[in-house]
N, C-alpha and C positions, 0 to 999 in steps of 0.2 A: 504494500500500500504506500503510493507517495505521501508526501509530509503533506498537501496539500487536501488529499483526501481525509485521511489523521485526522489533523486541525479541524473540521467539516464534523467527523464525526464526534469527536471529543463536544463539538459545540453543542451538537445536536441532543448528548448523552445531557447535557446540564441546563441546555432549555425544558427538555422535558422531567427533569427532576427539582429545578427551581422554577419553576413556574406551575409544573402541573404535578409537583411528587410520585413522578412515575421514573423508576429507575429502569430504562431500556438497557440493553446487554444485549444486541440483535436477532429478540426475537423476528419470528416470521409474522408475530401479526401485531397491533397496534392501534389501540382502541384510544382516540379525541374526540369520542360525540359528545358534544352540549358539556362545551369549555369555552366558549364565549371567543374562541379566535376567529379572526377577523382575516390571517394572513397565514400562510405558512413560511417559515425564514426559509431565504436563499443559501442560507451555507446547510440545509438539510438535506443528510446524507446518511441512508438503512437500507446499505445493498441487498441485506437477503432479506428485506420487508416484502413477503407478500399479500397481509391481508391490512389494509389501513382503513377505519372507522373516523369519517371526517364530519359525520351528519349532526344535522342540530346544533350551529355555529353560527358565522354571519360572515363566512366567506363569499367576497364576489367575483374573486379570480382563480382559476385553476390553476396552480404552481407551472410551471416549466422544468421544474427539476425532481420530478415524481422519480423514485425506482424502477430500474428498468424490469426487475424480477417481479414485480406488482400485478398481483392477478385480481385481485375483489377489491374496488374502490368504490365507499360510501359516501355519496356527499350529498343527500338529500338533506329540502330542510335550510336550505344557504340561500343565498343572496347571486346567486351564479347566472350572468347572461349570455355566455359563450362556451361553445366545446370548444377547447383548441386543436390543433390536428396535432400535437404532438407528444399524444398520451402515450404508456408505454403499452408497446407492441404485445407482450404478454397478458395483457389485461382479456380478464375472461367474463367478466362480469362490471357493469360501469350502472350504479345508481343517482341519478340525479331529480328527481321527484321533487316538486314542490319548489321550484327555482323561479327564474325570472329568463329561460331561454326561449330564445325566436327561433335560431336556425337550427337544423342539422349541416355540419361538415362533413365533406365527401370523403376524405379520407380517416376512416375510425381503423383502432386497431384490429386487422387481418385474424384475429383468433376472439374477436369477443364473440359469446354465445348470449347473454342477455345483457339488454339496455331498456333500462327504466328512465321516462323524461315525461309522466304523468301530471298533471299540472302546471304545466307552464304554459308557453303564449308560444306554441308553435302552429304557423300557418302552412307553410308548404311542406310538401311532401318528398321526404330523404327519397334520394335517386341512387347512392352508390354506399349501401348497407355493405356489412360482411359479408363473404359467402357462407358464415360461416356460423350466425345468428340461428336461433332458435327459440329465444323469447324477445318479443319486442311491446314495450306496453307506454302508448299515447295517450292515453285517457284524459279528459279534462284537458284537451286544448282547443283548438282553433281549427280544426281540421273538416276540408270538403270533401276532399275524394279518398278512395283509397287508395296508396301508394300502386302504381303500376308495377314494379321493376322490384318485388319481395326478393328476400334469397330462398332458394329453393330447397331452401333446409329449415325452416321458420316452422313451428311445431304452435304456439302460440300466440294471438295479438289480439293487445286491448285498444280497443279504440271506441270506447262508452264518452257519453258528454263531449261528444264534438258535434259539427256542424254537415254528417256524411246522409247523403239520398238514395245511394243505389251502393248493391252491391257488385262488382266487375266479375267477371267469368276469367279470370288470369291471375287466380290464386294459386300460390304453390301448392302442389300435390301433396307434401309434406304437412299443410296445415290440418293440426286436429283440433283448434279448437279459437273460437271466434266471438271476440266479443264486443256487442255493438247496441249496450242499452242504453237510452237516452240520446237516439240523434232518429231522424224521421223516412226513415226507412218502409215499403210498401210491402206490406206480407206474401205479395203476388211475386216479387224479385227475392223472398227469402226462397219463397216456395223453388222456385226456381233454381236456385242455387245450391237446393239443398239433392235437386235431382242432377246437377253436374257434379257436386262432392257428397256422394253420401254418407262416407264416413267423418265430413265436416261437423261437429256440434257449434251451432249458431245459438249464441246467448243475447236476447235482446230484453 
């Protein structure tokens, strides 16, 4: 380890012990929900960090210098307007619920299986998802249509309390289970839909 890394972690060992009395030693996982941070510091460095707990805070930025080994990141609950595209690639799970986002960013990481961004103010509809997704849950936004372009391995999607009318015939095969209560949907297009995926379960 360079002195530069060292220095980085020793800081990181004494922020989280003078400030939050939690003595880190590089576990794998790392629980900050509802500790009143605002920021995460720039000299934070917990390479073998792979589960971090950041929800229930009043973060409105997502770090730049997250762990590259970081697979479950919590951050519902914050003050967050933006995905950046430079999350780490190992991330297998990304919670963001309850924030303040608009967009989806076309490049997310190539191995996440579930993203949660329930409640926020997203209007348009992600175009270049994982291939590699299998829960997706939008609930409680701003949404018209449903996404064209799923991945073809997507097993689950909420998308209750938005603004959707029809349901599209270019779901993946892979979807078993659909949920779309609370937007104005005609039972004549469920019907429908339910004879082109029959083992689709439609929850409305």
């Amino acid at each position: 380890m360079s002195k530069s890394f060292q220095s980085d972690e020793n800081k990181t060992k004494n922020w989280l012990l003078n400030k939050f009395n939690i003595n880190y030693n590089g576990e794998t996982k790392l629980n900050l929900s509802i500790k009143n941070i605002k920021e995460i510091p720039p000299f934070f460095y917990a390479p073998n960090l792979q589960k971090l707990h950041l929800e229930h805070n009043q973060i409105k930025k997502i770090p730049e210098y997250l762990p590259q080994n970081l697979q479950i990141l919590y951050l519902y609950n914050n003050q967050i307007t933006e995905i950046p595209e430079h999350l780490p690639q190992n991330l297998q799970i990304l919670e963001l619920s309850y924030n303040q986002i608009k967009d989806i960013p076309e490049h997310l990481p190539q191995n996440l299986q579930k993203l949660y961004l329930s409640d926020n103010q997203i209007t348009e509809n992600p175009e270049h998802l994982p291939q590699t997704l299998q829960e997706l849950w939008l609930s409680s936004n701003q949404i018209t249509e449903i996404p064209e372009h799923l991945p073809q391995t997507l097993q689950i999607l909420y998308l209750g309390n938005n603004q959707i009318t029809k349901i599209p015939e270019h779901l993946p095969q892979t979807l078993q289970e659909l949920y779309l209560g609370y937007n104005q949907i005609d039972q004549n297009n469920i019907t429908q839909i339910q004879l082109v995926y029959p083992n689709l379960q439609i929850y409305i």
